[in-house]
DSSP file (Angstrom, degrees, kcal/mol; ACC not computed):
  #  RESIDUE AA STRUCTURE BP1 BP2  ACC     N-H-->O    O-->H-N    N-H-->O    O-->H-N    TCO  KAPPA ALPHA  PHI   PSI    X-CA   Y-CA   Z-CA
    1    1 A X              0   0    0      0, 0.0     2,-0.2     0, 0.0   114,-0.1   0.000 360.0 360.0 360.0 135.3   -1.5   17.6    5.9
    2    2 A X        -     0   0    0      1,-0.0     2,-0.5     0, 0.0   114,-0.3  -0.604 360.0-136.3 -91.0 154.8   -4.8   18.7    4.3
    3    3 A X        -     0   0    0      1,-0.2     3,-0.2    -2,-0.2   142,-0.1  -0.932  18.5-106.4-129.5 144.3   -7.7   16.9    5.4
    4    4 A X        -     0   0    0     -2,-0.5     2,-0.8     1,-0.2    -1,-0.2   0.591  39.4 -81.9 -42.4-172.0  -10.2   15.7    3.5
    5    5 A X    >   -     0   0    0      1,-0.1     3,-3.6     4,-0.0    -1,-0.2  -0.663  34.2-131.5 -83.2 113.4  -13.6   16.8    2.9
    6    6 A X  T 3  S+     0   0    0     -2,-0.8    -1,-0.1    -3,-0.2    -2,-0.1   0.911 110.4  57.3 -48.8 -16.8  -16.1   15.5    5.8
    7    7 A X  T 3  S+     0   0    0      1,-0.1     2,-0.4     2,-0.1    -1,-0.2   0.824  77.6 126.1 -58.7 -25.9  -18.0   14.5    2.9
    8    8 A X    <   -     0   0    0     -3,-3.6     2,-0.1     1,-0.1    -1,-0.1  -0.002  55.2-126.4 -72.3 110.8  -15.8   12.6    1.5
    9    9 A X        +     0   0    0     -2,-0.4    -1,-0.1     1,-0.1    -2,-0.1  -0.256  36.8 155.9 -72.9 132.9  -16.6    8.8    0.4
   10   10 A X    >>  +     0   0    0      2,-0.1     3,-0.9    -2,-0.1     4,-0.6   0.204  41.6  93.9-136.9  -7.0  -14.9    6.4    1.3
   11   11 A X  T 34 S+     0   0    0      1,-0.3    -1,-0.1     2,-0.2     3,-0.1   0.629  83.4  54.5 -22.3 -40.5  -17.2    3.2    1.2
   12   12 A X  T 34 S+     0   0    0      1,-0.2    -1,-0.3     3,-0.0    -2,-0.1   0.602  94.5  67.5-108.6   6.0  -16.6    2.0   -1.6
   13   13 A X  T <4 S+     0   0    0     -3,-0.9    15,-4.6     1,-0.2     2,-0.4   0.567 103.5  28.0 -81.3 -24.8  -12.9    1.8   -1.4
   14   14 A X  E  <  -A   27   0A   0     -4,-0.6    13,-0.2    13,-0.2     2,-0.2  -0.996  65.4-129.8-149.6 166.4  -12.6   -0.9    1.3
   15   15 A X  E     -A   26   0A   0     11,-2.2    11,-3.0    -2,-0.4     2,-0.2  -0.495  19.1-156.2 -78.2 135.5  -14.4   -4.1    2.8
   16   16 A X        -     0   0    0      9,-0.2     2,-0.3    -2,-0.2     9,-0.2  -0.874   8.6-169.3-116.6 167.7  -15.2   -5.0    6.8
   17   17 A X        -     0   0    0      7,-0.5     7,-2.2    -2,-0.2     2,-0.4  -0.856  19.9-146.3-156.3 141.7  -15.9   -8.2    8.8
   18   18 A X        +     0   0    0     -2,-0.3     2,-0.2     5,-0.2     5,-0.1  -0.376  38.1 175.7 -85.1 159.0  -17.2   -8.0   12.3
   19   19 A X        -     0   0    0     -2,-0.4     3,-0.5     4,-0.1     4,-0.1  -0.912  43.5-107.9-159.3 159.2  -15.1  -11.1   13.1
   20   20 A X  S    S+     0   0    0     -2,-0.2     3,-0.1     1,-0.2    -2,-0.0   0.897 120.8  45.8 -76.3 -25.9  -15.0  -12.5   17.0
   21   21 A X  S    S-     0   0    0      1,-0.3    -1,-0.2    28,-0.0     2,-0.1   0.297 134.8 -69.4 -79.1   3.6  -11.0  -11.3   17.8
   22   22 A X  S    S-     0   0    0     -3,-0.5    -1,-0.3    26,-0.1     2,-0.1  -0.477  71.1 -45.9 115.2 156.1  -12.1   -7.7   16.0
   23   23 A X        -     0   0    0     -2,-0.1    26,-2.8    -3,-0.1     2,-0.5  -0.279  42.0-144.4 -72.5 161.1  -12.9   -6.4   13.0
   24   24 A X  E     - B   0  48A   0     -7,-2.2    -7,-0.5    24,-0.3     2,-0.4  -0.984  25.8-167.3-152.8 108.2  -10.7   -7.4   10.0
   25   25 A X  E     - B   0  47A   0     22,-2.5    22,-1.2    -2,-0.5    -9,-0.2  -0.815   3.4-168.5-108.6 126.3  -10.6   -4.0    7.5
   26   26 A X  E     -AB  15  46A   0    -11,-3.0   -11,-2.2    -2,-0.4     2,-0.2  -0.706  20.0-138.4-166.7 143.1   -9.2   -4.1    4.0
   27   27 A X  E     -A   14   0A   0     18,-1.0   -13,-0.2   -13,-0.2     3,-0.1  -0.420  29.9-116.3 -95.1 140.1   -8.4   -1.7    1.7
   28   28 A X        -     0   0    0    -15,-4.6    17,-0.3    -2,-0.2    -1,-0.1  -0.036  49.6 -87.3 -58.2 164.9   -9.6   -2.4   -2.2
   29   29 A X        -     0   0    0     15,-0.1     2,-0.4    13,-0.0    15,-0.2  -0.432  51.0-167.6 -83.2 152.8   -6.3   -2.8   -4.6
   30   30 A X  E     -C   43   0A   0     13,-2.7    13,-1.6    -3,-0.1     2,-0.7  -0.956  22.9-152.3-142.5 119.7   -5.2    0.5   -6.0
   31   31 A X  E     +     0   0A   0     -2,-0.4    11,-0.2    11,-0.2    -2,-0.0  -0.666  40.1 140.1-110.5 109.9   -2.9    1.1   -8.7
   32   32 A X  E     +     0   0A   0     -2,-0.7   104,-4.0     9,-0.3     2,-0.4   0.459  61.0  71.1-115.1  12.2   -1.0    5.1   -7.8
   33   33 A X  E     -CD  41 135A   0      8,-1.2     8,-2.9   102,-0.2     2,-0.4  -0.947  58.1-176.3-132.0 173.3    2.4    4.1   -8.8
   34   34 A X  E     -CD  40 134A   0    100,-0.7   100,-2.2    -2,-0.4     2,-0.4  -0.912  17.5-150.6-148.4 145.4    4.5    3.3  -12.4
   35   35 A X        -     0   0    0      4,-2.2     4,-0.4    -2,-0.4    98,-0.1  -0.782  20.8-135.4 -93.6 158.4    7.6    2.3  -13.3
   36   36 A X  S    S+     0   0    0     -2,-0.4    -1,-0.1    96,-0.2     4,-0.1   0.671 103.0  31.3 -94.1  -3.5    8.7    3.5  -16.7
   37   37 A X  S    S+     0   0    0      2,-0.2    -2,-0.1    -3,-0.1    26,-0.1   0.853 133.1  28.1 -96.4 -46.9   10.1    0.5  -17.9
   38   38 A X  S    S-     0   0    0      1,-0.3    24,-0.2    24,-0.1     2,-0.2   0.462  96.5-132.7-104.5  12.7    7.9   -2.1  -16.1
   39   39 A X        +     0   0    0     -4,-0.4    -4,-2.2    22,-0.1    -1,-0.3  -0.466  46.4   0.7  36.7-119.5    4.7   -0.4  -15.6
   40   40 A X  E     -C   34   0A   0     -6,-0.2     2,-0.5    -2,-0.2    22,-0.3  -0.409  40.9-142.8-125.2 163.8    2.3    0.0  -12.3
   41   41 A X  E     -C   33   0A   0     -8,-2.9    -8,-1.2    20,-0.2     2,-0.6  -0.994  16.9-174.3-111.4 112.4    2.2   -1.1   -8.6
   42   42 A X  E     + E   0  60A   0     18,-1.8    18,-0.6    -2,-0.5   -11,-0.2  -0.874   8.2 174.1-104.6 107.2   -1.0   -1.9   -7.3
   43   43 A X  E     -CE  30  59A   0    -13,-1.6   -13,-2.7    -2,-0.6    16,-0.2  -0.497  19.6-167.1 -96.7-177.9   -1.4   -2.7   -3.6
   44   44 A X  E     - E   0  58A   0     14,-1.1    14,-0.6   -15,-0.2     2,-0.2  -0.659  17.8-147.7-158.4 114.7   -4.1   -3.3   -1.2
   45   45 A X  E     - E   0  57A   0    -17,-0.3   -18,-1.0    12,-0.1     2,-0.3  -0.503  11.0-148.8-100.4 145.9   -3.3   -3.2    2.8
   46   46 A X  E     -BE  26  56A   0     10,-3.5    10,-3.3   -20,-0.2     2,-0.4  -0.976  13.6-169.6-126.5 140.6   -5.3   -5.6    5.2
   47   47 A X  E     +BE  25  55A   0    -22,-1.2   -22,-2.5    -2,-0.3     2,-0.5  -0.958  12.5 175.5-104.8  92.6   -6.1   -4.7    8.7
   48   48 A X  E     -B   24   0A   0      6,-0.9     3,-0.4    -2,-0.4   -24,-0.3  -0.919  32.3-113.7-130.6 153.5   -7.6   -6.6   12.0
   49   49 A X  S    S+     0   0    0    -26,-2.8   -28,-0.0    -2,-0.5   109,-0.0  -0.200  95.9  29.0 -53.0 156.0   -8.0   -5.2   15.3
   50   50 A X  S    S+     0   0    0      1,-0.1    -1,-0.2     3,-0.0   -28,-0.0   0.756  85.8 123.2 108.6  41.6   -6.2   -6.2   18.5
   51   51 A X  S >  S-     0   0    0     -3,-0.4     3,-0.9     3,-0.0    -3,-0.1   0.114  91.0 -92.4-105.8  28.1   -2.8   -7.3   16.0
   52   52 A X  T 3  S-     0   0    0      1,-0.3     3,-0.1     2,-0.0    -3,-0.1   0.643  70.6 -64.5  69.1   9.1   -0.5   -5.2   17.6
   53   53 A X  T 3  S+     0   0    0     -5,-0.2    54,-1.6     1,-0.2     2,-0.4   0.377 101.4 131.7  74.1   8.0   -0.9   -2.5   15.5
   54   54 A X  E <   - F   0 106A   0     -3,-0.9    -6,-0.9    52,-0.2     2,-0.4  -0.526  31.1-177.0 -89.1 125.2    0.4   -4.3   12.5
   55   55 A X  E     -EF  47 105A   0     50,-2.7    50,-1.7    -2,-0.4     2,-0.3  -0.952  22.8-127.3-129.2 160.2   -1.3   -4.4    8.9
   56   56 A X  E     -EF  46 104A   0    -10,-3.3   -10,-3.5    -2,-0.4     2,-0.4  -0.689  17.6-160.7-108.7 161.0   -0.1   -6.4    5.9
   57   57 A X  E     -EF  45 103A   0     46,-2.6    46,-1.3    -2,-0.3     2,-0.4  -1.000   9.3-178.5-147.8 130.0    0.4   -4.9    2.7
   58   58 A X  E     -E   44   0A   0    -14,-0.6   -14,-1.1    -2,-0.4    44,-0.3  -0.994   4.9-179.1-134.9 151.1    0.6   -6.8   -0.6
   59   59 A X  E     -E   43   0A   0     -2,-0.4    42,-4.1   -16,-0.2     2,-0.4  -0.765  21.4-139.1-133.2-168.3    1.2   -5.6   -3.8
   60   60 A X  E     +EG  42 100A   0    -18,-0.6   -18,-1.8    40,-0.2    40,-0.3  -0.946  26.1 167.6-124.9 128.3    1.5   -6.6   -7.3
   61   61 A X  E     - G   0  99A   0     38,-1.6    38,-2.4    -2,-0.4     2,-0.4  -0.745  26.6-132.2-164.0 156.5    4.2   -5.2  -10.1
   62   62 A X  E     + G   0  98A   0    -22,-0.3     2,-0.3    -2,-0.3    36,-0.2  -0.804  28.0 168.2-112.9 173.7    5.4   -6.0  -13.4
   63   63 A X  E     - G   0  97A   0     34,-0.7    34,-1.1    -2,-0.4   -25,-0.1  -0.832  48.4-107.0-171.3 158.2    9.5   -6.3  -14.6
   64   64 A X  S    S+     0   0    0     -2,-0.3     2,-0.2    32,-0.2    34,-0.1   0.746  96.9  38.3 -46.5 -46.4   11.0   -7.4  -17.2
   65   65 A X  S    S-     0   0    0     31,-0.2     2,-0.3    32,-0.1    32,-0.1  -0.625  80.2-111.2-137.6 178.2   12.7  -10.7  -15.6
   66   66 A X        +     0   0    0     -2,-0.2     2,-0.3    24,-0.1    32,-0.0  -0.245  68.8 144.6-113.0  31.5   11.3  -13.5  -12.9
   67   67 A X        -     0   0    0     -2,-0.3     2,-0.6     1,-0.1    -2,-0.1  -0.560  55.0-113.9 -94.0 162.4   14.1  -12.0  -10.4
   68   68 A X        -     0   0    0     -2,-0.3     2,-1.0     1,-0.1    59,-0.4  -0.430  13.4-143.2 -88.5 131.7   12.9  -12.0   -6.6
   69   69 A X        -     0   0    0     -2,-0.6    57,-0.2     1,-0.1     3,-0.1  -0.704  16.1-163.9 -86.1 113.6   12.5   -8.7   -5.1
   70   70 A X        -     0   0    0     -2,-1.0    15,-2.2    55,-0.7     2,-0.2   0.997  66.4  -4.2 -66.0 -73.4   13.9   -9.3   -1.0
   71   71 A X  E     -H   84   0A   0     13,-0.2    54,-3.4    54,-0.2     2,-0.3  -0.743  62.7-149.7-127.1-169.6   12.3   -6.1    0.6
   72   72 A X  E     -HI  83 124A   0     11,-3.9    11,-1.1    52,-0.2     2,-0.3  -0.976   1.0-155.1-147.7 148.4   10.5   -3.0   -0.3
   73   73 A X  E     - I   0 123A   0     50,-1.6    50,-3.8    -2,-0.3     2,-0.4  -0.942   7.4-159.8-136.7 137.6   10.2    1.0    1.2
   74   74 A X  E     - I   0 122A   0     -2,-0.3     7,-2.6    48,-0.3     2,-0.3  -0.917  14.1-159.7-140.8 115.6    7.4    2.6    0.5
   75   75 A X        +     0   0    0     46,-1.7     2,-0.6    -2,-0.4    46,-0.2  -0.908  27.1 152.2-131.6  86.7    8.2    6.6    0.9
   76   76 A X  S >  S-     0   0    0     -2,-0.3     3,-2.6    44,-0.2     2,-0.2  -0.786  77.8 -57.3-105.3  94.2    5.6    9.8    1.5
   77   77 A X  T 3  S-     0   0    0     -2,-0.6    36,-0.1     1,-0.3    35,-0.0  -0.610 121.5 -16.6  89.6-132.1    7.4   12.5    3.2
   78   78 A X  T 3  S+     0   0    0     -2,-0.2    -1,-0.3    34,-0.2    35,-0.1   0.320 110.6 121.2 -87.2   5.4    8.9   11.4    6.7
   79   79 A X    <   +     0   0    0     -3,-2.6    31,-0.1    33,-0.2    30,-0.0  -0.392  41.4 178.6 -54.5 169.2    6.3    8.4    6.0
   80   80 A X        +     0   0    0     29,-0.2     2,-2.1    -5,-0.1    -5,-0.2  -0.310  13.8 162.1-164.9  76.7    8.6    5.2    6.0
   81   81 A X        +     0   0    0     -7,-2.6     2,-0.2    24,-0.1    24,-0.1  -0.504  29.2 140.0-113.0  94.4    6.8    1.5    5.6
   82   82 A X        +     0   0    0     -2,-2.1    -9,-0.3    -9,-0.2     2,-0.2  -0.612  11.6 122.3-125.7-156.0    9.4   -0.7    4.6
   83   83 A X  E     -H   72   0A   0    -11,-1.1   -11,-3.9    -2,-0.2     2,-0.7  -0.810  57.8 -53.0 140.5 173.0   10.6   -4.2    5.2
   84   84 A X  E     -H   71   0A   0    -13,-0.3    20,-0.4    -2,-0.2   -13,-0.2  -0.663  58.3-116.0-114.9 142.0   11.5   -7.4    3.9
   85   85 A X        -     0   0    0    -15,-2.2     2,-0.4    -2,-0.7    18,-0.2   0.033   2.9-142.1 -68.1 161.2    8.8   -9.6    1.4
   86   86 A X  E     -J  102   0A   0     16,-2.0     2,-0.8     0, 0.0    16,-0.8  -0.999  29.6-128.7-117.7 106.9    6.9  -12.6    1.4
   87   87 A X  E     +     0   0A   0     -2,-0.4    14,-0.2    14,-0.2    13,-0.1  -0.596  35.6 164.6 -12.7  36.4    6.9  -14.3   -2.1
   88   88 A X  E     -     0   0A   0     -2,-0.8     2,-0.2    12,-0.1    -1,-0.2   0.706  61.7 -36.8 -68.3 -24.9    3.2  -15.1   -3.3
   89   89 A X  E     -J  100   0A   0     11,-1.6    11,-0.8     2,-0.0     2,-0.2  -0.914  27.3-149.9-177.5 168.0    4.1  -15.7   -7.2
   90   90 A X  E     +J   99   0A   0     -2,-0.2     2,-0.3     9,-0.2     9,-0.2  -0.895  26.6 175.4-142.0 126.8    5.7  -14.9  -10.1
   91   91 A X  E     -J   98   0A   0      7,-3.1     7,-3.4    -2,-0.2     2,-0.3  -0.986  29.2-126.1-156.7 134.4    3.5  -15.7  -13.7
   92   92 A X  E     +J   97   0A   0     -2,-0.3     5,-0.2     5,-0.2     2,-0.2  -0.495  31.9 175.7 -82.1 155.0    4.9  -14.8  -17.0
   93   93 A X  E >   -J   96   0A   0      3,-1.8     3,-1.7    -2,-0.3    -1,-0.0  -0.833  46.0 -66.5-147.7-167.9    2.7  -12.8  -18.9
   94   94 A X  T 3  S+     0   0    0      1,-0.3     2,-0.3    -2,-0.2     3,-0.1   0.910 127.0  27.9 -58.9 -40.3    3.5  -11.0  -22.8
   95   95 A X  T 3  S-     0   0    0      1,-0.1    -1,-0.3    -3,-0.0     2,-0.2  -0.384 132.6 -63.3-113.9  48.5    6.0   -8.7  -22.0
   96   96 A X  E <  S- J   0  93A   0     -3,-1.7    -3,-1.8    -2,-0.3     2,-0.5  -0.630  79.6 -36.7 105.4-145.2    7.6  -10.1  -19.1
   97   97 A X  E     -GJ  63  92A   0    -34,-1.1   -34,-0.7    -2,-0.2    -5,-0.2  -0.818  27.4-149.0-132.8 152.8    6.3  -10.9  -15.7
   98   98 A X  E     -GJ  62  91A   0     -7,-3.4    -7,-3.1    -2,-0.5     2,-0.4  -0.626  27.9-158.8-108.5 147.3    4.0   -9.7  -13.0
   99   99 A X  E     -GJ  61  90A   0    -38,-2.4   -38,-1.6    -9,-0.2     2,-0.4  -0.966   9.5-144.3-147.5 137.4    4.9  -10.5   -9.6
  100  100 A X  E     +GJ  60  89A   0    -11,-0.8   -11,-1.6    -2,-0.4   -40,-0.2  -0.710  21.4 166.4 -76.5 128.4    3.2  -10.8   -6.1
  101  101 A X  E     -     0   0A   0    -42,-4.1     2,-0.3    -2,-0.4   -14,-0.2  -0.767  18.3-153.6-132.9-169.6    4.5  -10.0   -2.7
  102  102 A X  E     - J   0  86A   0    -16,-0.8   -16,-2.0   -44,-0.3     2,-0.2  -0.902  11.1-175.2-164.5 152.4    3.4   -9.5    1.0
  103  103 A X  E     -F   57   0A   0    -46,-1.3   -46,-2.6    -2,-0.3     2,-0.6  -0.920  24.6-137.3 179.7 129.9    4.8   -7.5    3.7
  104  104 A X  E     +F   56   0A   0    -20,-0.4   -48,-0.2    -2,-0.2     2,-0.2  -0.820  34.7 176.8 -94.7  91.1    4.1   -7.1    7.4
  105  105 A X  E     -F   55   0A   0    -50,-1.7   -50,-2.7    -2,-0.6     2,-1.2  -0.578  46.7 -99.3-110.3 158.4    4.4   -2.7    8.6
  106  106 A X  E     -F   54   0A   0     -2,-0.2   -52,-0.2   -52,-0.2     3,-0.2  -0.708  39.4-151.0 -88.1 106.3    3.8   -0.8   11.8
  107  107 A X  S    S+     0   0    0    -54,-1.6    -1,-0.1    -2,-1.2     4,-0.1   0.119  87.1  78.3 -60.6   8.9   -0.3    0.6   10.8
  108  108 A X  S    S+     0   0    0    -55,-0.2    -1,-0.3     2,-0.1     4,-0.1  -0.002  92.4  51.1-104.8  19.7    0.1    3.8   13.1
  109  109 A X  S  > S+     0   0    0     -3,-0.2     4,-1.1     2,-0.1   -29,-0.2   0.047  87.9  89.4-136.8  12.0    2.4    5.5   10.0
  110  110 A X  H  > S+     0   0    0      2,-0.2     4,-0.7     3,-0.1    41,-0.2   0.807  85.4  50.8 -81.3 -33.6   -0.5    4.5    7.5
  111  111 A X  H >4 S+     0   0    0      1,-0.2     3,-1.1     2,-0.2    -1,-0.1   0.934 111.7  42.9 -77.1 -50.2   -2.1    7.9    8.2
  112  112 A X  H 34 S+     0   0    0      1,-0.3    -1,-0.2    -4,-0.1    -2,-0.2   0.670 105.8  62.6 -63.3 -17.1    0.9    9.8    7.6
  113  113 A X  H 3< S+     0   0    0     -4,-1.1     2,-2.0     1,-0.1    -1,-0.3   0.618  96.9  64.0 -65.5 -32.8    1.9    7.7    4.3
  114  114 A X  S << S+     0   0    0     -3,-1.1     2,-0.5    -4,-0.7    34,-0.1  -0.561  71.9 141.2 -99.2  90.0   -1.6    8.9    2.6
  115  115 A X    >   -     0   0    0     -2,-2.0     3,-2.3     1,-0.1    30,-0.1  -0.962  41.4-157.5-130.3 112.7   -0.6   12.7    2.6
  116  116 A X  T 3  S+     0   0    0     -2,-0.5    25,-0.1     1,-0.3    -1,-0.1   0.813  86.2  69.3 -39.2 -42.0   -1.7   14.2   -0.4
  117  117 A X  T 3  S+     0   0    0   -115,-0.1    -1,-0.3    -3,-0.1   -40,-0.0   0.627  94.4  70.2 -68.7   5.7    0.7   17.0   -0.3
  118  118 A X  S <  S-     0   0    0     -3,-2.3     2,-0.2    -5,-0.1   -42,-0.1  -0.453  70.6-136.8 -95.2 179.9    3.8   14.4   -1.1
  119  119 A X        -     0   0    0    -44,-0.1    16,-0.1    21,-0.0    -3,-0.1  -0.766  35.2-161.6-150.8 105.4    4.8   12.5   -4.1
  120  120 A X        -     0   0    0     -2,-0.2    15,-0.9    -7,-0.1     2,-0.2   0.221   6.9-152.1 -58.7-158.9    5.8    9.0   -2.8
  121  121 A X  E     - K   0 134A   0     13,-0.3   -46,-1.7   -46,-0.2     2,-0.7  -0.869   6.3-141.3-170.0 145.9    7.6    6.6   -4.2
  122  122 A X  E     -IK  74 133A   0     11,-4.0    11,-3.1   -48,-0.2     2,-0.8  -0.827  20.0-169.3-110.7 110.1    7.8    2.6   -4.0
  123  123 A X  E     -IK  73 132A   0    -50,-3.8   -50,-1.6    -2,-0.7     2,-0.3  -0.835  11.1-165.2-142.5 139.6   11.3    0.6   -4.0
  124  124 A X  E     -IK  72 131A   0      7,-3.0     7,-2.0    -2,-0.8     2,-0.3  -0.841  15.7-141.3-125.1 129.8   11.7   -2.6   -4.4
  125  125 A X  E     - K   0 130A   0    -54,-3.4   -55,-0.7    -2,-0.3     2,-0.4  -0.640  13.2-168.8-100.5 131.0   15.4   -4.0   -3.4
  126  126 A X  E >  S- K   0 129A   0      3,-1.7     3,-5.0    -2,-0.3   -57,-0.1  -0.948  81.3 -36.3-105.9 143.3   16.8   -7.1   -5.9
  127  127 A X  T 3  S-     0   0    0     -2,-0.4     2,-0.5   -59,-0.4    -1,-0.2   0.447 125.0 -42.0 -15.7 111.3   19.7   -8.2   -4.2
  128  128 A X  T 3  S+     0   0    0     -3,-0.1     2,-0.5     1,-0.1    -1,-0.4   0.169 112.2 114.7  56.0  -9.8   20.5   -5.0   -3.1
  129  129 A X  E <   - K   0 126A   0     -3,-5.0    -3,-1.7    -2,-0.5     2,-0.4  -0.711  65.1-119.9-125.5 118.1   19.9   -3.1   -6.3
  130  130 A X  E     - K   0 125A   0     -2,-0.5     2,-0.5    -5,-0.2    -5,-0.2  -0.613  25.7-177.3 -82.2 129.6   17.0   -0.5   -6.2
  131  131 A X  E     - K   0 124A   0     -7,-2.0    -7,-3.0    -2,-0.4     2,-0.6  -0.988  21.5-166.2-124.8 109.5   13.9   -0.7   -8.6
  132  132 A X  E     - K   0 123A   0     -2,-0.5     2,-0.5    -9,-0.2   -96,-0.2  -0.723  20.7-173.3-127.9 149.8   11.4    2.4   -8.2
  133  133 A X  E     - K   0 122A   0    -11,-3.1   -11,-4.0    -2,-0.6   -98,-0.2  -0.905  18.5-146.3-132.5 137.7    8.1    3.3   -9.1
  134  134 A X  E     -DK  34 121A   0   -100,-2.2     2,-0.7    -2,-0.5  -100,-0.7  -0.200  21.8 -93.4-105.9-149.4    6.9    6.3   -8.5
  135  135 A X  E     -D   33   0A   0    -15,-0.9     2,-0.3  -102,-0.2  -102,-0.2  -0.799  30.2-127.3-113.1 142.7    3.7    7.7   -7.7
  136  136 A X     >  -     0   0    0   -104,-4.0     4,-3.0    -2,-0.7     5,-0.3  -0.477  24.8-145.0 -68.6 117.6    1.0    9.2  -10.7
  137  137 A X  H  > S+     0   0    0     -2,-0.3     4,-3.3     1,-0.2     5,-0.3   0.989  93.3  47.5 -53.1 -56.1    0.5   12.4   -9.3
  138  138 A X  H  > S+     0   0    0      1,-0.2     4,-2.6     2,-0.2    -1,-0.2   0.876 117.6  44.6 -46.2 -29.8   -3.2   12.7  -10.4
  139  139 A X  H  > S+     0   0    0      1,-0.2     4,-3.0     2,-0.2     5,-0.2   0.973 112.4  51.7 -70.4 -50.3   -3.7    9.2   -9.0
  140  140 A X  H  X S+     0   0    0     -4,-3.0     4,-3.2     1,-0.2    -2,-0.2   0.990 111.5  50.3 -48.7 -60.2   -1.6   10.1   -5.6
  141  141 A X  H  X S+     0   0    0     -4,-3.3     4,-1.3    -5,-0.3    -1,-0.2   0.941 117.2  35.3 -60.8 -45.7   -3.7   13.3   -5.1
  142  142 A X  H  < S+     0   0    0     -4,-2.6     3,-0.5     1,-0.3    -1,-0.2   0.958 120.2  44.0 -51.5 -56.5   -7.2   11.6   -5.4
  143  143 A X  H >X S+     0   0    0     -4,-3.0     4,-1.5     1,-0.2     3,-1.0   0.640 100.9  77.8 -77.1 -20.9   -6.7    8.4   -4.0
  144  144 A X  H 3X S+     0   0    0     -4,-3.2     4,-2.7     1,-0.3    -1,-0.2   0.851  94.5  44.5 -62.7 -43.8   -4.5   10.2   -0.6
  145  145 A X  H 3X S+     0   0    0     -4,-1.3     4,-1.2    -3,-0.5    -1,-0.3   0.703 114.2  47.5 -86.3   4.7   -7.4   11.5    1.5
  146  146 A X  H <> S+     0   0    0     -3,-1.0     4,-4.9    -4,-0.2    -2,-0.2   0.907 113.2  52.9 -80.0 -38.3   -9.5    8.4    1.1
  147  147 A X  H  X S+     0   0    0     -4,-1.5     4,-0.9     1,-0.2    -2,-0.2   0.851 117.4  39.4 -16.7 -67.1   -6.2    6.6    2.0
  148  148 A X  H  X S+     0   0    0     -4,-2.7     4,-0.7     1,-0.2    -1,-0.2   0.634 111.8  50.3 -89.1 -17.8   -6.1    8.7    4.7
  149  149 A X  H  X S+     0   0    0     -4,-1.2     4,-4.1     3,-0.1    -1,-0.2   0.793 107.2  62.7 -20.4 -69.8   -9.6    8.8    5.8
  150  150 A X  H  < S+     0   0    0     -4,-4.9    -2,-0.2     2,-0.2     4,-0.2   0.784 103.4  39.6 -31.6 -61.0   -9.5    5.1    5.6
  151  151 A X  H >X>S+     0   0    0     -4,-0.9     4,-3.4     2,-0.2     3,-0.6   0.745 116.2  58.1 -92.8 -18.4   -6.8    4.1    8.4
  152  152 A X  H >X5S+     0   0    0     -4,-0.7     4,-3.4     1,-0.2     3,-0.8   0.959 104.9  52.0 -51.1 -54.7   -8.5    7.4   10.9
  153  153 A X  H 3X5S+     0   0    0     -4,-4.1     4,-1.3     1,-0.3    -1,-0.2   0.672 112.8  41.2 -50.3 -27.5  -11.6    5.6   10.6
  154  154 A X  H <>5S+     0   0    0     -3,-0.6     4,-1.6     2,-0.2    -1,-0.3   0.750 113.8  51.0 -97.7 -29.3   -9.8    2.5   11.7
  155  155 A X  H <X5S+     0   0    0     -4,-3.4     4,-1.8    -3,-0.8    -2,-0.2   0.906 112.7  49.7 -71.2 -38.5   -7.6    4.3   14.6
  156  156 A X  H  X<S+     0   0    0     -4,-3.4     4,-0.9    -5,-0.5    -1,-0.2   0.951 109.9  46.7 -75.8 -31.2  -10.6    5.8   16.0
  157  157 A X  H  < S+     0   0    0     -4,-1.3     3,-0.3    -5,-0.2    -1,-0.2   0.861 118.2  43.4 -72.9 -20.5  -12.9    2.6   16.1
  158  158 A X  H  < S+     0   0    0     -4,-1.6    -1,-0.2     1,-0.2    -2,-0.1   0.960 107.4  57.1 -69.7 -34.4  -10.2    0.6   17.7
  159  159 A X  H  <        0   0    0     -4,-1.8    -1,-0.2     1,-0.3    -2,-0.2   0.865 360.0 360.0 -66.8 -27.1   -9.5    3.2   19.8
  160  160 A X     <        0   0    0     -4,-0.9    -1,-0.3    -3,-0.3    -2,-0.2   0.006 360.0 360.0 -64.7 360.0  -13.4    3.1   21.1
């Protein structure tokens, strides 16, 4: 895995809260993958200390139709963050409907998901039936070592 530039900023990509249980991390919404038929995926992953290692990941999508996506895998290399969804909405919009979900993943494979050198992919199961979006390369490449930046920064303060 290449690793970023020690320069490299990464501020402006996510939010903190000192909180009194630990700090409570989250990364700003990002949209690196596209469907061609339904257009883009935008997530944003939330993070708080002393959770078991666990961070939540929700994202946002369009389709065509109002059908409920049951779980989702999320694929960079031997990365692997999948699992089954949490509903938040479903709201028509012109060309069919945008839909929210939420999903609970083990945050120790968050560094190894933002590896520049892949090209993930997102799929999201309808009763059984695979819907995938892949990732925009240009997008993948920028946004992967802040990605990955991001959850070090968070493995090393915990770890501290």
């Amino acid at each position: 895995m290449t690793q970023p530039a020690a320069a490299q900023e990464i501020r402006s990509h996510y939010v903190s809260k000192a909180e009194a249980d630990g700090v409570i991390y989250h990364t700003l919404p990002v949209t690196l993958f596209e469907h061609p038929e339904a257009g883009d995926l935008t997530f944003d992953i939330t993070y708080k200390e002393h959770r078991g290692g666990h961070a939540t990941l929700n994202f946002t999508c369009r389709m065509p139709r109002p059908e409920t996506v049951d779980s989702v895998c999320f694929v960079s290399g031997g990365a692997i963050l999948s699992g089954p969804v949490g509903k938040l909405y479903l709201e028509p919009e012109k060309r069919g409907w945008k839909h929210r979900y939420t999903f609970d993943l083990d945050a120790s494979r968050l560094c190894a998901f933002f590896d520049e050198t892949q090209l993930p992919e997102v799929t999201l199961y309808i009763d059984g039936q695979p819907w995938i979006y892949r990732a925009k390369r240009l997008a993948w490449r920028s946004y992967a070592p802040i990605g990955y930046r991001i959850f070090e920064m968070i493995r090393v303060n915990e770890a501290h």
